[in-house]
VEXKOL-182069 format. One record per residue: x, y, z of N, C-alpha, C in turn. Coordinates in nm, 4 decimals. Last residue first. Example, Ala and Ser with C-alpha at 12.3 -4.5 7.8 and 13.67 -1.06 7.14 Angstrom:
2
nxx,nyy,nzz,caxx,cayy,cazz,cxx,cyy,czz
1.2850,-0.2250,0.7080,1.3670,-0.1060,0.7140,1.2900,0.0030,0.7870 .
1.3190,-0.5690,0.7800,1.2300,-0.4500,0.7800,1.3200,-0.3300,0.7800 .
END
This chain:
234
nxx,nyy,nzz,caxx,cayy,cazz,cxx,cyy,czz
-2.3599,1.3875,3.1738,-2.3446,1.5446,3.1868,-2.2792,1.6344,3.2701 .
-2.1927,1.0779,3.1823,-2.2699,1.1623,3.2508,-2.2582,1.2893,3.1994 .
-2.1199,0.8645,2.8453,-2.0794,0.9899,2.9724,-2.1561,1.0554,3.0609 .
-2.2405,0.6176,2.7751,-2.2569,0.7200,2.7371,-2.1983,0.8191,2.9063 .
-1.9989,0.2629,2.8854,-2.1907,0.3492,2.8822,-2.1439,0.4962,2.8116 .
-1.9129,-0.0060,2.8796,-1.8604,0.1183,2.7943,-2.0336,0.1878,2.8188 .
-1.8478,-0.1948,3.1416,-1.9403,-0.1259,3.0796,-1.8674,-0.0233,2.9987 .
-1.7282,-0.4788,3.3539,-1.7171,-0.3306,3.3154,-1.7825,-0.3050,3.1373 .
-1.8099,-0.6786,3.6166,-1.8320,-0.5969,3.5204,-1.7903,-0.5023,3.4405 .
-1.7549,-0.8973,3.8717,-1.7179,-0.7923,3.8273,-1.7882,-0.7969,3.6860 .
-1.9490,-1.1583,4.1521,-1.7926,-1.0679,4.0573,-1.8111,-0.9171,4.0154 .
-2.0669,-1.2070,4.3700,-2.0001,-1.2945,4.2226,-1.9046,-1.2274,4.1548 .
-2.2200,-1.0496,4.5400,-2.1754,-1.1683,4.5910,-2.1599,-1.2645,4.4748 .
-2.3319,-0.8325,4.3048,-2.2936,-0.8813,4.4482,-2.2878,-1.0260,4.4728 .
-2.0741,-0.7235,4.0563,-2.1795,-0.7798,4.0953,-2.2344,-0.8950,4.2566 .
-1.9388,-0.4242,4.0944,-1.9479,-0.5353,4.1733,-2.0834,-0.5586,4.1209 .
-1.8303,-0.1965,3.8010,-1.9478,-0.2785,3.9288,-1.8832,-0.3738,3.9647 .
-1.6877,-0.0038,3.6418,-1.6780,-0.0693,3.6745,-1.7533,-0.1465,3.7959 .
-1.8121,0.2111,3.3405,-1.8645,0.1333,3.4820,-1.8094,0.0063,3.5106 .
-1.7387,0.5137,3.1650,-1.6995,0.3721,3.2239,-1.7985,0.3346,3.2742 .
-1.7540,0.7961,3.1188,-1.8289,0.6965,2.9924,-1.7900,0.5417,3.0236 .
-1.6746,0.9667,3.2418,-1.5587,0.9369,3.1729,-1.6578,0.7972,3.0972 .
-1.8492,0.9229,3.4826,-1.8737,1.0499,3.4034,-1.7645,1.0805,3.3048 .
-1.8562,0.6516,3.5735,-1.9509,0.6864,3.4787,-1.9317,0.8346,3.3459 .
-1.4661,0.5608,3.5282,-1.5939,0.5906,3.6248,-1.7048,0.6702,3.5318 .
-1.1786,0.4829,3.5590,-1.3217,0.4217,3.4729,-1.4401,0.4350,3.5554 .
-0.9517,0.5728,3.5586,-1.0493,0.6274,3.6001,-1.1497,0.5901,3.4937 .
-0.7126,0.3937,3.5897,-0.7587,0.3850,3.4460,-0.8802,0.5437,3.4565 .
-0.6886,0.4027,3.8736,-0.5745,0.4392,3.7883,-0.6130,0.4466,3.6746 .
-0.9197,0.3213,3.9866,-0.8639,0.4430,3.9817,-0.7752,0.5235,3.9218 .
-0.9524,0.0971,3.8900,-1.1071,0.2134,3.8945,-1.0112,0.3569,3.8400 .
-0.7353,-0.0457,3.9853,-0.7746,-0.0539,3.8256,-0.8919,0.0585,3.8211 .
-0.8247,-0.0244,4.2656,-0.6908,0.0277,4.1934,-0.6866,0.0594,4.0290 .
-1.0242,-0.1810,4.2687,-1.0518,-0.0701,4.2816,-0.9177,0.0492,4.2650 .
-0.9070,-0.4601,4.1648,-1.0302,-0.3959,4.0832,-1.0159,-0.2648,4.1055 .
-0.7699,-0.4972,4.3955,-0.6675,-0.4796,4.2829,-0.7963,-0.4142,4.1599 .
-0.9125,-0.5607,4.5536,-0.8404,-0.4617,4.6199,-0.7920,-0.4261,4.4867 .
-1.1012,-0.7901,4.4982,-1.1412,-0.6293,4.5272,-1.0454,-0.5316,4.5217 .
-0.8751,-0.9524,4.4653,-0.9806,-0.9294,4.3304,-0.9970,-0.7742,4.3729 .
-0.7832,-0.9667,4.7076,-0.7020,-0.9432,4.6320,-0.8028,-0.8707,4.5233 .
-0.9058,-1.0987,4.9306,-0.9773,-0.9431,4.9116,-0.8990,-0.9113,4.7988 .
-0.9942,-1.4232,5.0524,-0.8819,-1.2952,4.9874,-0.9607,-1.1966,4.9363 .
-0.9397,-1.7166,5.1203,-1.0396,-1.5983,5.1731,-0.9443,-1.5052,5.1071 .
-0.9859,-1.9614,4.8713,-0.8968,-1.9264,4.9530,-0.9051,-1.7943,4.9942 .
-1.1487,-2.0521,4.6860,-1.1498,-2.1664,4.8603,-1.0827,-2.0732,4.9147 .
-1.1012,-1.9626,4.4676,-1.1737,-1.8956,4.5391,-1.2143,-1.9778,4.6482 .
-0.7596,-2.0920,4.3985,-0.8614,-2.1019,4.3866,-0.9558,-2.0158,4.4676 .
-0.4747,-1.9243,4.1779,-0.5383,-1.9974,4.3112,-0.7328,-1.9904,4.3134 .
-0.4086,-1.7558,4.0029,-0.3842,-1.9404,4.0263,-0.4191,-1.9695,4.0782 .
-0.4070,-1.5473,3.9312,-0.3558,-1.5304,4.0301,-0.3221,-1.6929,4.0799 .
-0.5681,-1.5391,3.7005,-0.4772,-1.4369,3.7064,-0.3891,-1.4539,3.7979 .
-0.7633,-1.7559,3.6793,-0.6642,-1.7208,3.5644,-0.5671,-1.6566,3.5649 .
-0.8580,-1.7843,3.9495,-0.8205,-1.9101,3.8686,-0.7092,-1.8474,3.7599 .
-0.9626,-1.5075,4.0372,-0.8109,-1.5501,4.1181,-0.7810,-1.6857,4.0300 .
-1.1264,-1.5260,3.8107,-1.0299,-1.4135,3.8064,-0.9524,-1.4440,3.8946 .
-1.3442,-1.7373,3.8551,-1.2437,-1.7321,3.7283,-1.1768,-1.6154,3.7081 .
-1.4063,-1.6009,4.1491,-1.3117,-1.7638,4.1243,-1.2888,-1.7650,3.9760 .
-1.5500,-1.3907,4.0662,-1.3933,-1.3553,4.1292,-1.3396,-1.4905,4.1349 .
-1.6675,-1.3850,3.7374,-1.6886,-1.4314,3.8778,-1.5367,-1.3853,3.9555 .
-1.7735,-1.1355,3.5180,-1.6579,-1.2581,3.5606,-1.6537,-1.2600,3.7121 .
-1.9809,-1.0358,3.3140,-1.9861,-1.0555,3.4488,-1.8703,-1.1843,3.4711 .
-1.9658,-0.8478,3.0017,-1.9525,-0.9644,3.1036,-1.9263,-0.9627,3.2292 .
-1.9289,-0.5653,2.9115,-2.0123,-0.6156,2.9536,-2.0774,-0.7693,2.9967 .
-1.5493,-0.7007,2.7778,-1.7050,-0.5912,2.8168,-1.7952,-0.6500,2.8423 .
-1.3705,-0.8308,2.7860,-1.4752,-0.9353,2.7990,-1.5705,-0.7934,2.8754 .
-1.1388,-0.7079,2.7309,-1.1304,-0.8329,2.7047,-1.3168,-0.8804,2.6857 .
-1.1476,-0.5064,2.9884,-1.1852,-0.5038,2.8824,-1.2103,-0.5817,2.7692 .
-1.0731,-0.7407,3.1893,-1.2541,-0.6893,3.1824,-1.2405,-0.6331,3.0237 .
-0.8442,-0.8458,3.1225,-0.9372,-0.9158,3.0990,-1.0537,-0.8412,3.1215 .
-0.6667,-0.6146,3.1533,-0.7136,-0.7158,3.0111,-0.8333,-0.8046,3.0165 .
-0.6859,-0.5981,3.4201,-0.7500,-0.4879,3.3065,-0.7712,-0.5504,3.1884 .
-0.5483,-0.7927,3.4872,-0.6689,-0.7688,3.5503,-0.7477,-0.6842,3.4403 .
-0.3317,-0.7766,3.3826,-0.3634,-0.8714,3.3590,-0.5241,-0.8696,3.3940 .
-0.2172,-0.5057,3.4934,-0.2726,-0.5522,3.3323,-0.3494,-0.6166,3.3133 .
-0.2384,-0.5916,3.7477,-0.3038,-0.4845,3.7251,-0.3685,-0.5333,3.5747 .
-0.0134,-0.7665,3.7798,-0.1404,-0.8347,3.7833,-0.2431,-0.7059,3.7196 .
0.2040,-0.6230,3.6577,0.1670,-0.6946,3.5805,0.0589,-0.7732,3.6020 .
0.1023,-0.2368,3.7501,0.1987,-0.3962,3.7887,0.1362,-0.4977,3.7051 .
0.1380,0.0749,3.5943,0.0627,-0.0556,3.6444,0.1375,-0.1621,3.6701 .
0.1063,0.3774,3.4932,0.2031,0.2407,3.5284,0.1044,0.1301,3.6516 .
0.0385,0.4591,3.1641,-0.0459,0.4365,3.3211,0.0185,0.3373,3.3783 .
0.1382,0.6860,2.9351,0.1859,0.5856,2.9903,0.0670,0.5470,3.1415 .
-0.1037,0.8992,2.7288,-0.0220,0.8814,2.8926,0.0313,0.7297,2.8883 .
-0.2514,0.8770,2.4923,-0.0998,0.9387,2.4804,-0.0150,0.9020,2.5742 .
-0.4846,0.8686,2.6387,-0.4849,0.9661,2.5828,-0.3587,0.9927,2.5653 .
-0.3522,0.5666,2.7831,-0.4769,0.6323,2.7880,-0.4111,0.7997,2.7554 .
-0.1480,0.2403,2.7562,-0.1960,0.4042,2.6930,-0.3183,0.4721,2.7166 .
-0.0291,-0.0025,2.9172,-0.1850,0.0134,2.8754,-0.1234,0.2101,2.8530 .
0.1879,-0.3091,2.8808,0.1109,-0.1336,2.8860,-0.0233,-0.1542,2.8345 .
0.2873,-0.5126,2.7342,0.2029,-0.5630,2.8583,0.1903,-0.3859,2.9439 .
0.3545,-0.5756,2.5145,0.4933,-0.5084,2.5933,0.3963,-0.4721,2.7513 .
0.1828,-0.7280,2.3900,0.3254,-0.7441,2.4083,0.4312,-0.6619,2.4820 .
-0.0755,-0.6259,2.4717,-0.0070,-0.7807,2.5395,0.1266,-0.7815,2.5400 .
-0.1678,-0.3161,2.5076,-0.0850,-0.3887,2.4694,-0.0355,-0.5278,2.5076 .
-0.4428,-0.0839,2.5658,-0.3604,-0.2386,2.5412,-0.2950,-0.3172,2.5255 .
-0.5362,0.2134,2.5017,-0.5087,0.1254,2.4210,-0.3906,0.0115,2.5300 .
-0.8440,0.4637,2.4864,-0.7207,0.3362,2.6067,-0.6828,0.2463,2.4773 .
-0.9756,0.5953,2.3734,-0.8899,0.6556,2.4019,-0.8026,0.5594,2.4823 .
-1.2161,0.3732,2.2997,-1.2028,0.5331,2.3506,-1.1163,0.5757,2.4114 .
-0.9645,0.0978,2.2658,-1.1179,0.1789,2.2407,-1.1008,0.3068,2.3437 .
-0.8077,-0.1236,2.1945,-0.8235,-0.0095,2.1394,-0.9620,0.0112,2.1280 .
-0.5892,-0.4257,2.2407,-0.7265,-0.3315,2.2579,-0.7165,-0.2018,2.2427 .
-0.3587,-0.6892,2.1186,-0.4241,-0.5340,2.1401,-0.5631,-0.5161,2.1398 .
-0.3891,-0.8723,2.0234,-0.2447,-0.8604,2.0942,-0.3032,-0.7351,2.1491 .
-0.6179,-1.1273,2.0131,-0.5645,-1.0292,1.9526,-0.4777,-1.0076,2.0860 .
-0.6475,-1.5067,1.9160,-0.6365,-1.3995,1.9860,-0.5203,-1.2280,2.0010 .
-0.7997,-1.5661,1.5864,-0.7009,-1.5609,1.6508,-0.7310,-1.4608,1.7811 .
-1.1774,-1.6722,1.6248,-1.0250,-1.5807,1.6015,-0.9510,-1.5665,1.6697 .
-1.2862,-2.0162,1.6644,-1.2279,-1.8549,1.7125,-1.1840,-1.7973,1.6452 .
-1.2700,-2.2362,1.5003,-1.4133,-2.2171,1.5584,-1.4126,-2.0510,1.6437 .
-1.0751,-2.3755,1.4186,-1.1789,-2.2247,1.3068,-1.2973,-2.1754,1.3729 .
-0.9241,-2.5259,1.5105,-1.0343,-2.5639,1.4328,-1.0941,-2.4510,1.3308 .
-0.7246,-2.3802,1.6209,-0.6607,-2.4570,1.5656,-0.7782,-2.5116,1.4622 .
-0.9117,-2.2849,1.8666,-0.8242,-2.1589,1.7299,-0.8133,-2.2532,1.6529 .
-1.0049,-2.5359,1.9714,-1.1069,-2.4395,1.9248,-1.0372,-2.3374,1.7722 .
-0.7791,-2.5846,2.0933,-0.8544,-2.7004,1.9844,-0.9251,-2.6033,1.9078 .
-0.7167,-2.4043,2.3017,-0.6036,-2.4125,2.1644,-0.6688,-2.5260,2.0351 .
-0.9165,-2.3988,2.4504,-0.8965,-2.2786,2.3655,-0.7973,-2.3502,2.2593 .
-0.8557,-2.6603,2.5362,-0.9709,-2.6541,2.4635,-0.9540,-2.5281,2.4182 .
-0.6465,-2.5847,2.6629,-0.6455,-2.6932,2.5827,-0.7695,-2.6728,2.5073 .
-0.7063,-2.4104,2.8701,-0.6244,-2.4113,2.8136,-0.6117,-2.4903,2.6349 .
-0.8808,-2.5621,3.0295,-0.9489,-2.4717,2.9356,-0.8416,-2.4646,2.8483 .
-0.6643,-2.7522,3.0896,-0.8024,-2.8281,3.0522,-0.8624,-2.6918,2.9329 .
-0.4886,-2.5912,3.2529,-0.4777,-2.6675,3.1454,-0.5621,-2.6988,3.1212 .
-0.7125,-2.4985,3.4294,-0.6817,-2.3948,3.3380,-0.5768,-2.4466,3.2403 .
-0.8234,-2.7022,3.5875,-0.8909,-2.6297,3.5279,-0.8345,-2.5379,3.4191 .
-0.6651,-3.0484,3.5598,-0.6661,-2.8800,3.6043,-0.7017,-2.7970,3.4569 .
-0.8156,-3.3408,3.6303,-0.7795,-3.2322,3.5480,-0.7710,-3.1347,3.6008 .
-0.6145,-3.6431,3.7499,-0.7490,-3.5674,3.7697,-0.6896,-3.4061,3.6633 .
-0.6750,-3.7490,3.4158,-0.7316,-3.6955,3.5100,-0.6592,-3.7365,3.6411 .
-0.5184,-3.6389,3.1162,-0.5130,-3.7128,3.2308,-0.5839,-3.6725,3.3537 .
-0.6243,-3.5288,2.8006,-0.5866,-3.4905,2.9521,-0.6045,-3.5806,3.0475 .
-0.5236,-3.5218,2.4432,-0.5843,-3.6273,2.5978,-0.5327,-3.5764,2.6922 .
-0.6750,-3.4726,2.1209,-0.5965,-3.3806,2.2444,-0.6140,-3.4889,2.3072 .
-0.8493,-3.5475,1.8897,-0.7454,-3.4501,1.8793,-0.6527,-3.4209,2.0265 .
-0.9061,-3.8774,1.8538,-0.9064,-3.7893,1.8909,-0.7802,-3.6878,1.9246 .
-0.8814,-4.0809,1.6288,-0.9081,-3.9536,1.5698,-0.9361,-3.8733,1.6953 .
-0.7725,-4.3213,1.6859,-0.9251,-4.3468,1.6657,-0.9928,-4.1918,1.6343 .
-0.4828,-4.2620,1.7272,-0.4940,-4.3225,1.6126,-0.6453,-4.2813,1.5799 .
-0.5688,-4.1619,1.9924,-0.5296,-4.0043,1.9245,-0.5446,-4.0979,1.7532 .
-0.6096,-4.3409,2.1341,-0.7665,-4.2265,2.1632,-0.6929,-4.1609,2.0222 .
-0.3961,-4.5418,2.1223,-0.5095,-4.5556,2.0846,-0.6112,-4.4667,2.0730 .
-0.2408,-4.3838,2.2516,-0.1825,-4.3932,2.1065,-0.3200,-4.4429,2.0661 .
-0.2912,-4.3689,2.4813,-0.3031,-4.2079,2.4071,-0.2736,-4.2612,2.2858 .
-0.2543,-4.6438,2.5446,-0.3858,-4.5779,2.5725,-0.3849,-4.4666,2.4724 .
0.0220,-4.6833,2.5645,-0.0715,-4.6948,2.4637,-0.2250,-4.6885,2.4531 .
0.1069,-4.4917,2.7831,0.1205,-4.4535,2.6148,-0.0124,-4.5513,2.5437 .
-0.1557,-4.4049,3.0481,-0.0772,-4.5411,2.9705,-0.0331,-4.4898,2.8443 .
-0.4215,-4.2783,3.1563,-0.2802,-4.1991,3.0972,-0.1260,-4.3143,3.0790 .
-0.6954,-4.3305,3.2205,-0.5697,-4.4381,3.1535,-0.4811,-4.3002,3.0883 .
-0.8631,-4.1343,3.3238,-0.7542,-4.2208,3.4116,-0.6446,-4.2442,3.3352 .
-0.9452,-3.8616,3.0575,-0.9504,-4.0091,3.1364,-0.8700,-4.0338,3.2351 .
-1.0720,-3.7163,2.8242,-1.0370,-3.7151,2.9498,-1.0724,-3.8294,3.0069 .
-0.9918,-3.6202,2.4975,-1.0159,-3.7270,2.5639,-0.9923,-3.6714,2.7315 .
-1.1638,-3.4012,2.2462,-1.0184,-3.4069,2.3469,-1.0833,-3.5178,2.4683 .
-1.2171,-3.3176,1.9468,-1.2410,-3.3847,2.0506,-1.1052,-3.4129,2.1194 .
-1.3601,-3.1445,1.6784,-1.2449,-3.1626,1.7669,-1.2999,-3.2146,1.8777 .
-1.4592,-3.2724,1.4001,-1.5255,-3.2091,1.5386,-1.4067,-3.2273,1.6256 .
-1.5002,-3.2290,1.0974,-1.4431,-3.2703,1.1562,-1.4346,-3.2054,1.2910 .
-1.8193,-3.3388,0.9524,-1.7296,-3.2293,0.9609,-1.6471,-3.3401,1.0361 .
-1.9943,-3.6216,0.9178,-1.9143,-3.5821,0.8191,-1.7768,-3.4788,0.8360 .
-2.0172,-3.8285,1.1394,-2.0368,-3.7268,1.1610,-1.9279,-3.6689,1.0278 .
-1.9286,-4.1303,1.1126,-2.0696,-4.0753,1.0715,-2.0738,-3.9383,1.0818 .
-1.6860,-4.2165,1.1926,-1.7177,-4.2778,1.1099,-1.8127,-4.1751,1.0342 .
-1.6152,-4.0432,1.4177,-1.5312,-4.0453,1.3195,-1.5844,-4.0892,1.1859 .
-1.7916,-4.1328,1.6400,-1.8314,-4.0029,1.5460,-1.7351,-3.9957,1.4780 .
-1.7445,-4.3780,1.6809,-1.8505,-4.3455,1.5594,-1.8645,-4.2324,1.5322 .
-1.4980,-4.3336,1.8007,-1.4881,-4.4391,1.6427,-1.6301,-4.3794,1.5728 .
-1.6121,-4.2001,2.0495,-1.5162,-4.1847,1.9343,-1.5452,-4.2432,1.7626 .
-1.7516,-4.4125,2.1551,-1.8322,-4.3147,2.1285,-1.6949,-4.2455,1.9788 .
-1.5150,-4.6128,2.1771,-1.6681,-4.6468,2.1248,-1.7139,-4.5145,2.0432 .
-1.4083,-4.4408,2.3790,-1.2794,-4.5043,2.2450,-1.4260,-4.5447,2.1686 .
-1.6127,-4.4304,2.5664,-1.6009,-4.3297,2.5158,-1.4840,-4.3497,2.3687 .
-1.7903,-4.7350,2.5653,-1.6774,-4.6767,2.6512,-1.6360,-4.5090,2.5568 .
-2.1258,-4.8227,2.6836,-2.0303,-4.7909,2.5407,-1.9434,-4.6852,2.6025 .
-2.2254,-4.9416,2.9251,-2.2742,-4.9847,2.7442,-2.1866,-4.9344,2.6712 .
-2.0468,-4.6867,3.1135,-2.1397,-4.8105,3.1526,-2.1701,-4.8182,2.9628 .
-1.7088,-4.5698,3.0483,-1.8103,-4.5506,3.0587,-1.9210,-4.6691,3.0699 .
-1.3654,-4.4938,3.0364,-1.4580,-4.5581,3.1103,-1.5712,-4.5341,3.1261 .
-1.3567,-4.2156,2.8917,-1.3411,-4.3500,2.8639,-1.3861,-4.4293,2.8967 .
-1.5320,-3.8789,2.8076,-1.4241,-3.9491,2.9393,-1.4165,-4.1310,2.8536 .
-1.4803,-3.6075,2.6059,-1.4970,-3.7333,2.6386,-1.3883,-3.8275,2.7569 .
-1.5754,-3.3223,2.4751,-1.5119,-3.3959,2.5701,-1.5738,-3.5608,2.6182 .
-1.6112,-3.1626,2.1736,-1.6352,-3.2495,2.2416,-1.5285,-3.3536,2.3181 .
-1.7663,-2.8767,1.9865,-1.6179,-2.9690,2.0531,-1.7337,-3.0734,2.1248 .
-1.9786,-2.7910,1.9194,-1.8867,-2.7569,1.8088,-1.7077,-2.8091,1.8810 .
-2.2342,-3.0857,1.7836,-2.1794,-3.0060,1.9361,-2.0504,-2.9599,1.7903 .
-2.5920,-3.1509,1.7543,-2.4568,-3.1149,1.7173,-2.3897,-3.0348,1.8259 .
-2.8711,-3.2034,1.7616,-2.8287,-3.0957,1.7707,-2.6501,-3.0673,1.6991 .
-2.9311,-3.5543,1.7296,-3.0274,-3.4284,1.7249,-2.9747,-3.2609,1.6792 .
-2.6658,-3.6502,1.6807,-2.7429,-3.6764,1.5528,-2.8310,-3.5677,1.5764 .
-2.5774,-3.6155,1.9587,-2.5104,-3.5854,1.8662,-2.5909,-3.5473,1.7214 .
-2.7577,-3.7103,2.0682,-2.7679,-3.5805,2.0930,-2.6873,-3.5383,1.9316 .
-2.6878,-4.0017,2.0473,-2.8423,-3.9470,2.0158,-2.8648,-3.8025,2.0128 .
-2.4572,-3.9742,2.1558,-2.5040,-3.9873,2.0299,-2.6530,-3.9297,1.9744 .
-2.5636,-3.9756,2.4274,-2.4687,-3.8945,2.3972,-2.4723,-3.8714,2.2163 .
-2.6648,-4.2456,2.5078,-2.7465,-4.0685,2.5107,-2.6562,-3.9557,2.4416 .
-2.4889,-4.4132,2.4231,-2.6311,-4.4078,2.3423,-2.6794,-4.2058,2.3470 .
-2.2819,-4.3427,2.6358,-2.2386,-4.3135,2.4823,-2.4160,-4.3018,2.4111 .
-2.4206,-4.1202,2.9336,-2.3605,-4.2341,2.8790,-2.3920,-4.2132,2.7337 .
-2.4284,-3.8818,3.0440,-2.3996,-3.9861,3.1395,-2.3629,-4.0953,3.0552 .
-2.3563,-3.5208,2.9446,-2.4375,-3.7011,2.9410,-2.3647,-3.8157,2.9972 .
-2.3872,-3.1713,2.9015,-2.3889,-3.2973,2.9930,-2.4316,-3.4551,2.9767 .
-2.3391,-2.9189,2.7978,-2.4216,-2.9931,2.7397,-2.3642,-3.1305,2.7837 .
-2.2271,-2.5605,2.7670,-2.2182,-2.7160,2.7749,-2.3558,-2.7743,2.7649 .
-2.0877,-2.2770,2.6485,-2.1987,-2.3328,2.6258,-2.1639,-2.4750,2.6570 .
-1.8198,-2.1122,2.7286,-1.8879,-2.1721,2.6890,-2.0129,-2.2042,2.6947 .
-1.6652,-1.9180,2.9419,-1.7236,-1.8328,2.8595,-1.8266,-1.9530,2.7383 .
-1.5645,-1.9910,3.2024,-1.4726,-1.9401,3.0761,-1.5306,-1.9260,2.9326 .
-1.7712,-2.1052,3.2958,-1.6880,-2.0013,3.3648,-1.5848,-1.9199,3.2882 .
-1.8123,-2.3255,3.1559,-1.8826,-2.2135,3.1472,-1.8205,-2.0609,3.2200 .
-1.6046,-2.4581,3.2286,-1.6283,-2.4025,3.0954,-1.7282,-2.3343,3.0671 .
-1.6159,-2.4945,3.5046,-1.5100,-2.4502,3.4570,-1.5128,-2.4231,3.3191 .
-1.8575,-2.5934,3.5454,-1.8437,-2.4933,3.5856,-1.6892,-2.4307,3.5564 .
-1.8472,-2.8782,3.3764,-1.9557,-2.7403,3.3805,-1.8891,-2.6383,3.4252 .
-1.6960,-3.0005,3.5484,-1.5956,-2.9654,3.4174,-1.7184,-2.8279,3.3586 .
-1.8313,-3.0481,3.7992,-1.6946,-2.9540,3.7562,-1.6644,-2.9096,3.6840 .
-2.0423,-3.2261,3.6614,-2.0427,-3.0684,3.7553,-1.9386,-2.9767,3.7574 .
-1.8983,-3.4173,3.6257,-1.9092,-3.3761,3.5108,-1.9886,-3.2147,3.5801 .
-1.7753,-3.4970,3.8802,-1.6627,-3.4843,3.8020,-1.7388,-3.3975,3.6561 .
-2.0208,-3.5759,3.9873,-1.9264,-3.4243,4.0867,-1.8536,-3.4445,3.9530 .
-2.0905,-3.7623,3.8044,-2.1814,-3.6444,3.8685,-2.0990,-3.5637,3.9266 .
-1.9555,-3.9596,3.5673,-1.8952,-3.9084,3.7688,-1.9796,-3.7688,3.7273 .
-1.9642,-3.9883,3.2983,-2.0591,-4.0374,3.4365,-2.0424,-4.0127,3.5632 .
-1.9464,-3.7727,3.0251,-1.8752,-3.7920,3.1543,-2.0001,-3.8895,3.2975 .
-1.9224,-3.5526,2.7759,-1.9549,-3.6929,2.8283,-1.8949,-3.7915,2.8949 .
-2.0671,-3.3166,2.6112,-1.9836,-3.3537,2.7663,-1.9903,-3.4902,2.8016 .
-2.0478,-3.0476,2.4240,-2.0830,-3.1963,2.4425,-2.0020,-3.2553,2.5388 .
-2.0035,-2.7101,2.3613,-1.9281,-2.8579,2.4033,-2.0301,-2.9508,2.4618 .
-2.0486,-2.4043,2.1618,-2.1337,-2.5488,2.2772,-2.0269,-2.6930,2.2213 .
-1.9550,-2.1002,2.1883,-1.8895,-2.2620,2.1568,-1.9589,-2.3410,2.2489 .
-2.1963,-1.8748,2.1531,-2.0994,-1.9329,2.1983,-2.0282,-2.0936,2.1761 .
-2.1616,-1.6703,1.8573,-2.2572,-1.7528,1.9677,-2.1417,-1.8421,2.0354 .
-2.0420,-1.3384,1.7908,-2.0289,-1.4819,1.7649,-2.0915,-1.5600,1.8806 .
END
């Protein structure tokens, strides 16, 4: 499935840089504009399959940009407001004019994604998220938060899982170590830590995901991690 492109429309340059790197970091497609005309105009060219919107904007305030894609854009496009005015009747106004969600700024990154994963399921634009993984002999569990390899119990601590879920989660993706201390651990990659590494090479060992067992777990240098379903060494 291609990725979910979001429409971005935001005039604070550091503020719409951010929201980039936090949705792409979590696996989107963006698409950046400084103001409602340009923003539309995109709209009508390409199409977006969400869309963020800030309020305060220069010629046309984002409650603006709203109303018309309610009016003209036939599907129904989930949109989630980001703004200052966190006032009730502010949210009563973005949510009456048809937008689906409002985050108060300033925003955190993983409510924010948060939120936009739950617009996305709620639209049709995902599948549900699964409870389980199951491949060559490892199996997964969210709900009782194990992992099975060939029958074996593999005891693990609940960051371990959490760690393991997500590479397998996201094979052959490269996840940065700031959206792995962001999701798993909360904290931001401002903060000097060897945790990622230390807890990756535990996960090597305890899962033994190594080439000649048909794994690869890598460092990508100076960004993150990988893991690979490859063909077994001889």
């Amino acid at each position: 499935m291609k990725p979910i492109l979001i429409g971005i429309l935001e005039d604070d340059v550091d503020q719409s840089a951010l929201l980039e790197v936090w949705l792409q970091d979590a696996g989107y497609e963006t698409r950046v504009f400084a103001t409602g005309p340009e923003f539309l105009r995109a709209v009508q060219q390409e199409g977006f399959d969400l869309m963020l919107l800030d309020w305060n904007l220069p010629e046309m305030s984002g409650l603006e940009v709203l109303k018309w894609v309610r009016h003209n854009v036939r599907e129904h496009v989930p949109i989630l407001f980001l703004t200052t005015r966190g006032e009730e009747q502010h949210v009563v106004a973005a949510l009456e004019a048809g937008a689906d969600d409002y985050v108060s700024k300033p925003a955190r990154p993983q409510e924010l994604v948060a939120r936009i994963r739950s617009l996305a399921r709620r639209s049709g634009l995902v599948e549900p998220e699964r409870d389980s993984i199951e491949i060559d002999g490892y199996l997964l569990d969210r709900n009782t938060i194990s992992i099975v390899k060939d029958g074996d119990d593999v005891p693990l601590t609940r960051r371990e899982f959490e760690l393991a879920w997500m590479l397998f989660n996201n094979l052959d993706k490269i996840l940065s170590r700031e959206y792995l201390l962001r999701n798993i651990w909360n904290v931001s990659s401002a903060v000097k830590s060897r945790t990622v590494d230390t807890h990756v090479s535990r996960i090597r060992n305890k899962l033994n995901l190594r080439p000649e067992n048909g794994w690869r777990l890598s460092s990508v240098y100076h960004y993150g991690y990988r893991l690979e379903h490859i063909a077994p060494k001889d």
